[in-house]
N, C-alpha and C positions, 0 to 999 in steps of 0.2 A: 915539520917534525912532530905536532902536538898529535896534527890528525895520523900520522902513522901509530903513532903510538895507542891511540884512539883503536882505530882499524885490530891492531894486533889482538889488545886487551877482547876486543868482541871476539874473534878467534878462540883465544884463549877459553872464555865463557862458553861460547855452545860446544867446546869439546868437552870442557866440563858437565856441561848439562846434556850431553849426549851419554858419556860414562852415569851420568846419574841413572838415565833410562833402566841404561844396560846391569846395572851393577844396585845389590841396594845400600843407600843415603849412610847409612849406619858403618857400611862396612868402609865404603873410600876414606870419611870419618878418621876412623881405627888406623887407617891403614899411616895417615899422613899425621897421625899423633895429637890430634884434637881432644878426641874423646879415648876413654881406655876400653878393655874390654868387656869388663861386665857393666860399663855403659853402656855399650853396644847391644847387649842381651838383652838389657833392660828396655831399649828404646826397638829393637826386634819383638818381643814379649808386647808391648804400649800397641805396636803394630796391628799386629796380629787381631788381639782381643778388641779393637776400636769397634763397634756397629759398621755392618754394613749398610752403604746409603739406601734411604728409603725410598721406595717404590709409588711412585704418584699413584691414589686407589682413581679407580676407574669409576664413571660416575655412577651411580646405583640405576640410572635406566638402562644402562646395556646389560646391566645383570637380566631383566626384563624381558629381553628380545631371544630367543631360539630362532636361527636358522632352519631350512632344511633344504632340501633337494636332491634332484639327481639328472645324468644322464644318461638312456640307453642309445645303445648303436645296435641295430639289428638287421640282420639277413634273412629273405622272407624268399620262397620258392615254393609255386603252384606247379603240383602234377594230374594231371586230367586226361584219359585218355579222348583223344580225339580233336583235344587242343594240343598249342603250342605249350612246353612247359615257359613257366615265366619267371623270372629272379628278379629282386628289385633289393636294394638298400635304403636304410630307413632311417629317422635317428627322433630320439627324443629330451627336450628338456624340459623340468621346473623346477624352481625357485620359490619358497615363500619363505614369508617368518610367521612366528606366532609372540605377540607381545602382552604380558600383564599389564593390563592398567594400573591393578590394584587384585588384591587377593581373591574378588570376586567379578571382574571383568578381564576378559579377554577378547583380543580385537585381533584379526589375521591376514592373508593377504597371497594369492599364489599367481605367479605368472609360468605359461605351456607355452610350448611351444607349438604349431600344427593350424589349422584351418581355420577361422573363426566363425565360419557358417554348417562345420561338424560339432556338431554338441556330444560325439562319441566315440574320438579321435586329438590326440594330442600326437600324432605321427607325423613326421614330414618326409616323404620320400627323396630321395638323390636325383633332380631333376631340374628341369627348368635354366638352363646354361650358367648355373651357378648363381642365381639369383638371388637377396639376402628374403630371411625364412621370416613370415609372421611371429608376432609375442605378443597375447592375449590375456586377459583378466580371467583366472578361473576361482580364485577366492578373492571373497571382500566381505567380511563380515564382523560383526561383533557377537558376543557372546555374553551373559548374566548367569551367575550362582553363585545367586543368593545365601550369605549361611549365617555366618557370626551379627552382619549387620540385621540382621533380621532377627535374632535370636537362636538359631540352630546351631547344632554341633557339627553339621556337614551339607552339603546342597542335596534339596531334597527336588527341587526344581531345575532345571536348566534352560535356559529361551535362548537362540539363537537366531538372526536378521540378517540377510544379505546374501549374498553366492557361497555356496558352500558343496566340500563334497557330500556323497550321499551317507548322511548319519546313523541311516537306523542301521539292525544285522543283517551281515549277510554271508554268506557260508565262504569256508576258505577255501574255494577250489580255483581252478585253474580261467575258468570262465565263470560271468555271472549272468543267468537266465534274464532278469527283469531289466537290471540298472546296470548300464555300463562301469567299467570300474573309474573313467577317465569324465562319466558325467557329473555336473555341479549344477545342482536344482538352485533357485533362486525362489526366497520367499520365507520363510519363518518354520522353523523345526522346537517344539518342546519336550523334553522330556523327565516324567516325574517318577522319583527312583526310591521308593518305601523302604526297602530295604538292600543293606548294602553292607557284608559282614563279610571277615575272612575265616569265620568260622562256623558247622554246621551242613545241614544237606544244602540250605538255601543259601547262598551266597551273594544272589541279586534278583532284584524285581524289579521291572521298570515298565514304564507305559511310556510310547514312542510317537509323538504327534508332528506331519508335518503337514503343510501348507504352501504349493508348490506349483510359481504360475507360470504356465508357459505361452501364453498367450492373451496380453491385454488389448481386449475390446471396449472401447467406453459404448458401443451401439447394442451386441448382441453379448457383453460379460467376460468374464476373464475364463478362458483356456485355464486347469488347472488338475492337477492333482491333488489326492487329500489323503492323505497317509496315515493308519491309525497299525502301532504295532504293539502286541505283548510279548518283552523278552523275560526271557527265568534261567539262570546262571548255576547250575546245581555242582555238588563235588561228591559221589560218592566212593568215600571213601579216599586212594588217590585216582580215581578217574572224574574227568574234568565232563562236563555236558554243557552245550548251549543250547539253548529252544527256544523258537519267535513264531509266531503264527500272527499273518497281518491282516489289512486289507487295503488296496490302493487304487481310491474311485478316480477316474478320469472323468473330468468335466467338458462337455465339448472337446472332444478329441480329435475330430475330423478336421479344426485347425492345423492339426498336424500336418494329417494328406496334404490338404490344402496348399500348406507352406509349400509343400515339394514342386508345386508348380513354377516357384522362383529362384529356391535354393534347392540345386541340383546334389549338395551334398547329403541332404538327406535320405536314410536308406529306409524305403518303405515296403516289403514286403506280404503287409496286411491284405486283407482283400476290401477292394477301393471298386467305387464307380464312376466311369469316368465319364464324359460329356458327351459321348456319343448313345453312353446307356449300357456299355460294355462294362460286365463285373469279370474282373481279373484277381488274381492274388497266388502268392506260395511263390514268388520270383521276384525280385529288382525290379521296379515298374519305374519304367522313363513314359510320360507321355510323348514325348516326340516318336517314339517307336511305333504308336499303334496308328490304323487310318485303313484304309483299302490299301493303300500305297506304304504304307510303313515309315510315314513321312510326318507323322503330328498330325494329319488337315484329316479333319472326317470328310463325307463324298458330297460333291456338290452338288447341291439342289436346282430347283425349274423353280422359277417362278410366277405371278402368274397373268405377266407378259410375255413369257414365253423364253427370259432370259437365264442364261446360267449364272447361278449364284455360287462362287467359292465354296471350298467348305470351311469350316472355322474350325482354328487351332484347337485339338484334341485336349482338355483339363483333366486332373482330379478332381471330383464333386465332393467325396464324403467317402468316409471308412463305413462299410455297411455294417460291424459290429461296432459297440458299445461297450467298452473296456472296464470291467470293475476286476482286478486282481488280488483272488484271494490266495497267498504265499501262505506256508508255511514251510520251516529252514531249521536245521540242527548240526552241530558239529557233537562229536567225543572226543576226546584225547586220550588217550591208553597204553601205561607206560609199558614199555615192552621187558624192564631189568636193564635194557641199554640205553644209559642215558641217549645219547648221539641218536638213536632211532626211535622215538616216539611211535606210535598209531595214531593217523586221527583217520574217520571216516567224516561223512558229510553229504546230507542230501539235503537236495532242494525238491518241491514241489507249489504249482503254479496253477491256478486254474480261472478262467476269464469267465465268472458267470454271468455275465451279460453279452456273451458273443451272440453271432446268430445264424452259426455256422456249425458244423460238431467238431472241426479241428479248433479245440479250446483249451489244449492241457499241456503242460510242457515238466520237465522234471530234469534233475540234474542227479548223479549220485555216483561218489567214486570212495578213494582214499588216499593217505599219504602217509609214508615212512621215513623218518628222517628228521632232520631240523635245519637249521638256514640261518641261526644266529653267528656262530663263531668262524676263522678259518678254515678249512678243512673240512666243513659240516655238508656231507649231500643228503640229498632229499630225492624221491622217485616219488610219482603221482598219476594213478589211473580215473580216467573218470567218461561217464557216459552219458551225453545227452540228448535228450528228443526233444523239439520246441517246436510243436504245432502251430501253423497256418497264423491265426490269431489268439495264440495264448496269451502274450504278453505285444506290449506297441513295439514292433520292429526299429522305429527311427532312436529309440532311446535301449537297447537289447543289445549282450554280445557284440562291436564291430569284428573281433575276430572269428566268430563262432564259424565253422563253414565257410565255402570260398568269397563269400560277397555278403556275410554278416547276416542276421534279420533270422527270419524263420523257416516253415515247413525244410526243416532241416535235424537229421539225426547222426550224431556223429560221435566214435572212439576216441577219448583225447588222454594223450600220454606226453609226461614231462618231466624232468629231470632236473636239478640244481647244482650247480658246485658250489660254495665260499672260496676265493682264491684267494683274498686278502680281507682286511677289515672295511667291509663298506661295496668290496667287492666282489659281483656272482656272476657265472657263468649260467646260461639257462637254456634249454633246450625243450620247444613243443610242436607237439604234434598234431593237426585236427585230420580225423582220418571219416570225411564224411558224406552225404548221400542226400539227396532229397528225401521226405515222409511218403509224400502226393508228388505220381510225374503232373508235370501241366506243360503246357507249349511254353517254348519260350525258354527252356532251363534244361539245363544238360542231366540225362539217368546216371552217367558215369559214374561210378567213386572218386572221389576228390582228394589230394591230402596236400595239405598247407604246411609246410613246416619253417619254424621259428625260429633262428638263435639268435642270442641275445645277450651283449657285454653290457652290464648292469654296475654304475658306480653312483653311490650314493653315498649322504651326509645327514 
């Protein structure tokens, strides 16, 4: 009888405490003649105004970290007469963060997705029976600027160490003549910025130092680049100007060619000599393609037994020019009365005074209307470029420029933007292009590559 009674009473409780849920505390109260009713207001009113529970603060190093990334999915179709056309699907990711140490260090870190033996491609085609996709280190670096610990009012110096994108200027166009956009030089970038105002014609001065090795030799020295730039930031008036004039000495560069004998992903269209004594260039150069035979093997020899000697797999020996690139680069910005359509123009110009060849020159110059910030925002962009034979080093140049990337290549390039959401664009390009120089080996046709491209980013 006890435990029934027991049993009941718990009954009794949770429908009570289910009415409490449902119903508020104050009012059931009132209702069963406990409390009266402007106790009940009172204890409604107590309610009400009590603080909201507080919110755990999150710990000050995640304040610290900035995300970022993106990923595109793109559609890519080659038309060529006298080829097959060709469609292929593509896609892209990265991820990095950027983290404060402290108000004058910065350390970073990015992972791509794509090849690990293209240094000029972060793309993965839709291939391979569904097989899981490489993910590669493209940043890893730290950063110093210096200001208050030192005494300054602002960093007049900047040093950066480790993988990084490419830091100095470079023009906002659709393609970039020298430095791919998806390249990260490794090695030490400084840069010292005298002046740095929001007001005035001069707005910035900076001097752009980098140190950039691509090939360590402890026998014959480090493969390298050596990057020296002046940028100058002007505002006149509201038109916006940027100016950089460089120069970017290659150090033993024919490590480069070199490479291509084992890493086939590299795109060398320089002119190279190869082991048979054969100077080629202005096209894709595989040595397994060259030979009598077209086979890699240069022609067998007698020797002088009287026996047939093989011939030996055809190399790359050496880039017959010597790459010093003197760039200079400028954008404008020019407000047009509509906000949503800006102007900007932008050319590039390139020239290898150490080649030793006369195709030495390359240039870029187009323009853009539009902007690419907000929803709703389009943007249209013409631009035209010619990139001779050995202006710039092909394996590190454009991979999209033309149908197979690299040089003696001039071509119409037209592109278009949407915003369709916040974070999200729609993109459309076009490379409408031609060989400079015919040479064997490379099709005369006109070529047109075209791009689209779902673009979501963070």
């Amino acid at each position: 009888m006890q435990r029934k009674r027991i049993a009941g009473a718990m009954v009794v409780l949770t429908l009570a405490v289910g009415q409490v849920e449902a119903r508020d505390l104050s009012e059931i109260l009132q209702d069963k003649g406990v409390i009266s009713g402007e106790e009940a207001k009172e204890a409604t009113k107590s309610e009400q105004q009590a603080p909201a529970p507080a919110v755990p603060a999150l710990p000050d190093w995640v304040s610290r970290i900035t995300p970022y990334g993106d990923v595109r999915v793109r559609n890519e179709t080659f038309f060529r007469d006298g080829d097959h056309d060709r469609n292929r699907d593509r896609f892209r990711l990265r991820f990095g963060a950027k983290v404060k140490a402290n108000d004058e260090t910065e350390l970073g870190f990015k992972l791509v997705s794509g090849t690990a033996s293209d240094p000029i491609s972060n793309n993965v085609t839709a291939s391979d029976q569904f097989t899981f996709k490489n993910i590669n280190i493209a940043n890893a670096y730290i950063k110093l600027a210096p200001a208050a610990s030192i005494g300054l009012d602002r960093p007049w110096i900047t040093v950066m160490g480790g993988k990084f994108d490419v830091p100095t200027y470079r023009i906002p166009g659709p393609a970039q003549p020298m430095l791919d956009g998806d390249l990260t030089p490794e090695g030490f970038f400084e840069s010292i910025k005298p002046i740095e105002s929001k007001n005035g014609i001069l707005r910035g001065l900076a001097l752009n130092l980098g140190q950039w090795i691509f090939q360590e030799n402890t026998n014959t020295g480090e493969g390298a680049i050596y990057a020296f730039q002046g940028l100058a930031n002007l505002a006149l008036g509201d038109v916006l100007v940027n100016v950089a004039v460089g120069d970017f000495k290659f150090v033993k560069p024919s490590t480069i060619a070199v490479a291509r004998n084992k890493n086939t992903s590299l795109n060398v269209t320089n002119t190279v000599e190869l082991s048979d004594g054969t100077i080629v260039g202005g096209r894709s150069i595989d040595p397994a393609k060259f030979g009598p035979k077209k086979d890699g093997f240069a022609a067998p020899t007698v020797d002088a037994d009287g026996n047939t000697v093989p011939g030996k797999a055809i190399t790359i020996t050496r880039y017959v020019s010597d790459f010093n690139e003197i760039d200079a680069a400028t954008d404008v910005l020019v407000p047009t009365g509509m906000e949503k359509f800006p102007l900007r123009f932008f050319l590039d110009y390139v020239k290898n005074t150490d080649a030793e060849i006369d195709d030495d020159t390359g240039f870029q110059a187009g323009a853009t209307i539009g902007s690419s910030k907000d929803p709703g925002d389009l943007y249209f962009t013409y631009a035209y470029e010619r990139l001779e034979t050995d202006a710039v080093v092909s394996a590190f140049s454009e991979s999209d420029f033309g149908h197979d990337g690299g040089t003696n290549t001039k071509a119409h390039i037209l592109q278009a933007g949407y915003v369709l959401l916040k974070g999200v664009s729609f993109i459309s390009t076009a490379y409408i292009d031609e060989p400079i120089r015919n040479v064997p080996g490379r099709s005369t046709e006109t070529d047109v590559r075209w791009q689209v491209d779902l673009l979501a980013k963070f």
